[in-house]
N, C-alpha and C positions, 0 to 999 in steps of 0.2 A: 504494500500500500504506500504511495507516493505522501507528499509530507504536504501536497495541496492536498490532496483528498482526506488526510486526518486534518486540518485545519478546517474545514470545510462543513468535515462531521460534526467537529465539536461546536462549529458556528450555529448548526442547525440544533444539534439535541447537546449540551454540554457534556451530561451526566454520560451519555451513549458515546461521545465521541471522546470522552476521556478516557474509556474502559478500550476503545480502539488506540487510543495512544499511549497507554500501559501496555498491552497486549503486543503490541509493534516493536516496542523498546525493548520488554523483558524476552518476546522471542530473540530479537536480535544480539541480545547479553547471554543465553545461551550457545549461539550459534558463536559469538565470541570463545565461551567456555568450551566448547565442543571443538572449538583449534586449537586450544592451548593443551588440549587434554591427546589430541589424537596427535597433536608435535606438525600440523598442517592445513592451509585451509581447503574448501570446496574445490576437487579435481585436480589439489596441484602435486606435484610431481615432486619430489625431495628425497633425500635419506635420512630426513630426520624425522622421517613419521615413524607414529609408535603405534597406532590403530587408523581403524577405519570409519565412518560413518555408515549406519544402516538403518536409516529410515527414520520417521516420528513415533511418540506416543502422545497421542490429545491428555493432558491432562487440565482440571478444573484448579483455578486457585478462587479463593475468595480476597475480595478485596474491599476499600470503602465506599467503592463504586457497584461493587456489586462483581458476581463470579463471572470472570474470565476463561477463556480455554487458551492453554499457549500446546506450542506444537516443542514437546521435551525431545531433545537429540537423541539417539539409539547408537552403541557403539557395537561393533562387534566385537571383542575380545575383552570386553570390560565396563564394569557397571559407569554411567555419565551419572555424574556427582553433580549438580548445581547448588549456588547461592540464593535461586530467584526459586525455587519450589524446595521445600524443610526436606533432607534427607530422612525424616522422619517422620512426614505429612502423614501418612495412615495413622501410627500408634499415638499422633498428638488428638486427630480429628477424634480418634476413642475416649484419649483423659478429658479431651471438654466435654463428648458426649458423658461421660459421667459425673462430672461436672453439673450439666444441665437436666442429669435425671433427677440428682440431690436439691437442686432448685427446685425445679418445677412438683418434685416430692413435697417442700416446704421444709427442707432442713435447710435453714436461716443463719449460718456459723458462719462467723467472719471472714472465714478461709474460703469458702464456697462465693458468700456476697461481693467478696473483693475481687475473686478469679471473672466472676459473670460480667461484673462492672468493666473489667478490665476490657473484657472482649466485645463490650457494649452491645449482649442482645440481653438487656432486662427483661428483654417485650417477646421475646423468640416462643413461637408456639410449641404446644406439644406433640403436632403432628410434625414439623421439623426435626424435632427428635427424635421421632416417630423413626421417621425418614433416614436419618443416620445410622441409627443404631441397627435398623433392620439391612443397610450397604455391609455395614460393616461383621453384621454376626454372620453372614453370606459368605466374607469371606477368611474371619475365623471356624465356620465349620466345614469349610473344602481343607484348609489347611489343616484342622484337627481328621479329617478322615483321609487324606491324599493317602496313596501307597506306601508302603517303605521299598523300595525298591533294592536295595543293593543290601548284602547280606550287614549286619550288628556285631562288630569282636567283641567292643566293650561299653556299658551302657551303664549310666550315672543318672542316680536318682538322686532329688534334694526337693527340700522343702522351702519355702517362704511362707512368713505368716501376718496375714493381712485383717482390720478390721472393717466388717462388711456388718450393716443394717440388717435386722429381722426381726421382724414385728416388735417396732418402737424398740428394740435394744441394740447395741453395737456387741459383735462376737470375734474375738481373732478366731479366721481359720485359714486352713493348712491349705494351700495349693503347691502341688508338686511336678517337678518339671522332670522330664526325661530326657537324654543324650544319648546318644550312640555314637563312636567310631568308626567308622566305614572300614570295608575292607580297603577302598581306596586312601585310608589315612584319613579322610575328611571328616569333621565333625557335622552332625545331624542334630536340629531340635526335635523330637520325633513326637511329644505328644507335650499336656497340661491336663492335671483334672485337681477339682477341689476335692477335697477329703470331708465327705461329714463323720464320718467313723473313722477311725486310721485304726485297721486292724487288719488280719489274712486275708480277709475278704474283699476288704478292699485292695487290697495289692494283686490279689488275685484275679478279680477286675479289670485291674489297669493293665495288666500284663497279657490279658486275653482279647484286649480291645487293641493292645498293640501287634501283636501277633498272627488278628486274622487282616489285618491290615500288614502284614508280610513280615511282620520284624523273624526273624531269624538268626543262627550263625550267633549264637551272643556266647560266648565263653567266660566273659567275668562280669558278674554286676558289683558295682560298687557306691555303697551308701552310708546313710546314718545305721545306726542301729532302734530301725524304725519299728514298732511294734508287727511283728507278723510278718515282718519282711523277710527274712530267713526262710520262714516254713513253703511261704508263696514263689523263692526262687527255687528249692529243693524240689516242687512239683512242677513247676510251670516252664523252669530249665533244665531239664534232666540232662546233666553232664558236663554243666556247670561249675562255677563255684563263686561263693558272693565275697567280697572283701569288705570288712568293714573297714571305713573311712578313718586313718590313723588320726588325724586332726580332731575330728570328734570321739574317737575314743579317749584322748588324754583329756581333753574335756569332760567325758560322763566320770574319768576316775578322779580329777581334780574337783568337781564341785560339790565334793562332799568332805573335803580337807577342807581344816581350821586355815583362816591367813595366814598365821604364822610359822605352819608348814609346807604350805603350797610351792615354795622357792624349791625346798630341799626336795619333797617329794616327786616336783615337777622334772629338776634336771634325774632323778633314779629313774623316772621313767621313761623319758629319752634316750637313757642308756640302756636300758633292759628291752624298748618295746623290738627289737631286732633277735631277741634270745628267746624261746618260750622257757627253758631254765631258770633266766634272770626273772621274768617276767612271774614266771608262782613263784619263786623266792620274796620277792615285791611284796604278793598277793598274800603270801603268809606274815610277812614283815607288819604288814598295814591291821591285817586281821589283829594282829598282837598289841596292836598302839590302841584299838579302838574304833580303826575305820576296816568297817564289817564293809560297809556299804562300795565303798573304794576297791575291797577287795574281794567283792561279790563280781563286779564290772568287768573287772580282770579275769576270773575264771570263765566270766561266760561270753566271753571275746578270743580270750589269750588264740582260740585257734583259726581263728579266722581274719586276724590281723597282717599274715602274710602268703596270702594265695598271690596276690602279684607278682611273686618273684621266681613263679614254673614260666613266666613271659618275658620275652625281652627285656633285657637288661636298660636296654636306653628307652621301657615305655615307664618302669618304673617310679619316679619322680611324679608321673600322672595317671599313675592307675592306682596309686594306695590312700589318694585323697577324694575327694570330691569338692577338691578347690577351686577349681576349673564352672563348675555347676554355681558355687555361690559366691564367684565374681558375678555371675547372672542376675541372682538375686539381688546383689548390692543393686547393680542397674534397675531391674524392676521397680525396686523401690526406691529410687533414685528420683525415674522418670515418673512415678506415679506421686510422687510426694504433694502434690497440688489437691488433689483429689483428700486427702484425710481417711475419709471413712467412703467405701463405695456405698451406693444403694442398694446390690443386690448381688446376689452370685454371677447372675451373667454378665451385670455390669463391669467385674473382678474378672472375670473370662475371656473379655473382650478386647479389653484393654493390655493385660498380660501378652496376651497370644499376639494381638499387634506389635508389641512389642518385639516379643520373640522373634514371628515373621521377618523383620526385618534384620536382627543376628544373624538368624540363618542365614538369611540373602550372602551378607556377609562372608561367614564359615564358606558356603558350597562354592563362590567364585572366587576365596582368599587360599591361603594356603593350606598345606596340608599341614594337619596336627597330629600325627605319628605316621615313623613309616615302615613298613617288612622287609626292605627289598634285602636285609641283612641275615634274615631267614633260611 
């Protein structure tokens, strides 16, 4: 569009031909970003290109004029990152839709009144949110049902715990994230589900919802020491073997030490958690001082703390933790921190998983997170 013809528009409808003169600019700032990214511009001939262009995607922005479409660059060999649409546009358009369910609910807390203000729809109906939320749980449940396609080495479960509304009361509860390994080294988000029970049954559950949706090939699961979770991989992975998460084991046996021993007993068990020997020495040790409870932990761990190390020596470092899982959760809850309290469990669903959705994007086009070829 020529620069008479946006002057033109705007002379005619202001509002309409300002939304044409956004629209013109911000494509044209793209198509900027889109040579610096690909190292050349439109058809030209270099050595210094690094990728290609391949094609648009319409995407909608909102604006103070009202929603625009610009036409987003397509790269071939690599996701186009821009400044002029949020690398994060889906899993933000979820934290305001819940945002706007807690409004329009009538929960009135500062944190909620200040966000709405912020993004100035006081006035925004309920069928507009209507309207979102139903885009968006569309398409958190293609990505909670997609395939699994390529076989599971190793799969990491963890939890995060969030305070969600039910009837007139606020409850933490547990939503639990899944990972998996690829055989190709790549890491996978592979599911999400809230926990209203955390027991066998539940793990049971989840495990069989992953499964007929193709997870397979899983050789180690590695976790907290979640209620029931043991018995649910014993059946549900026959051939297996679970490791419990070395970082939350010294946690379940520390937090029933007095302060004033925590120093001492913490570095013993550093030293020990590599021995099973050292390790019931500890557990008799602690029995005899008074912590029953420290050294109950220990015996009903001590064997399962190091299956890791029948598998490569260099996965090591990231197969005895589930470190890797609650860097996630820091983000979760990082990104959601505006929100407080969700309104409801899908609101917590919706939001998460868009989240997620967009790690994974991450993970599957970044690099690989372990590898075989030493096998």
């Amino acid at each position: 569009m020529r620069q008479r013809e946006l002057i033109r528009d705007y002379l005619v409808d202001q509002e309409e031909g300002m939304k044409n003169v956004i629209t013109h600019f911000l494509d044209n700032v793209m198509q900027e970003e889109a040579s610096q990214q690909t190292g050349a511009d439109h058809y030209e001939r270099t050595g210094k290109r690094r990728d290609y262009r391949n094609g648009f995607k319409k995407r909608n922005l909102i604006t103070r004029y009202g929603e625009i479409t610009l036409n987003k660059p397509q790269l071939r060999n690599r996701s186009f990152e821009s400044k002029v649409i949020p690398k994060y546009a889906r899993a933000e358009k979820a934290i305001e839709a819940a945002i706007l369910e807690s409004y329009l609910q009538g929960v009135s807390t500062r944190r909620v009144q200040k966000v709405v203000s912020c993004l100035g729809i006081e006035n925004i109906s309920a069928s507009t949110v209507s309207r979102i939320t139903k885009e968006l749980d569309g398409l958190v449940e293609e990505f909670l049902k997609r395939p699994i396609e390529l076989p599971i080495r190793y799969l990491y479960v963890d939890a995060s715990y969030f305070k969600v509304r039910s009837g007139g009361q606020y409850l933490n509860k547990a939503l639990f994230v899944a990972i998996g390994v690829r055989e190709d080294g790549c890491r996978e988000i592979l599911g999400a589900k809230i926990a209203d029970v955390e027991d066998e049954g539940f793990w049971s559950d989840f495990f069989e919802d992953l499964k007929e949706r193709g997870l397979r090939g899983v050789q180690l699961v590695v976790s907290d020491g979640h209620k029931g979770i043991q018995k649910a991989v014993q059946e549900e992975f026959i051939g297996s073997s679970w490791q419990m998460c070395n970082v939350h084991f010294q946690r379940a046996v520390l937090k029933s030490i007095k302060q004033k021993d925590k120093k001492e007993i913490a570095n013993k068990l550093i030293d020990a958690i590599e021995d099973e020997s050292k390790l019931q020495e500890l557990a008799l040790e602690l029995s005899n001082r008074g912590y029953s409870k420290a050294a109950d932990t220990i015996e009903r761990y001590i064997f399962d703390l190091g299956n890791y190390k029948v598998f490569p020596r260099e996965h090591w470092r990231r197969i005895r933790t589930t470190n890797g899982v609650e860097r996630i959760n820091k983000e979760l809850k990082r990104r959601s921190r505006s929100i407080g309290a969700f309104p409801d469990d899908q609101s917590l669903l919706r939001v998460v998983v868009c989240i997620l959705m967009d790690i994974n994007e991450e993970w599957i086009t970044g690099n690989r997170y372990l590898s075989w070829e030493e096998e």
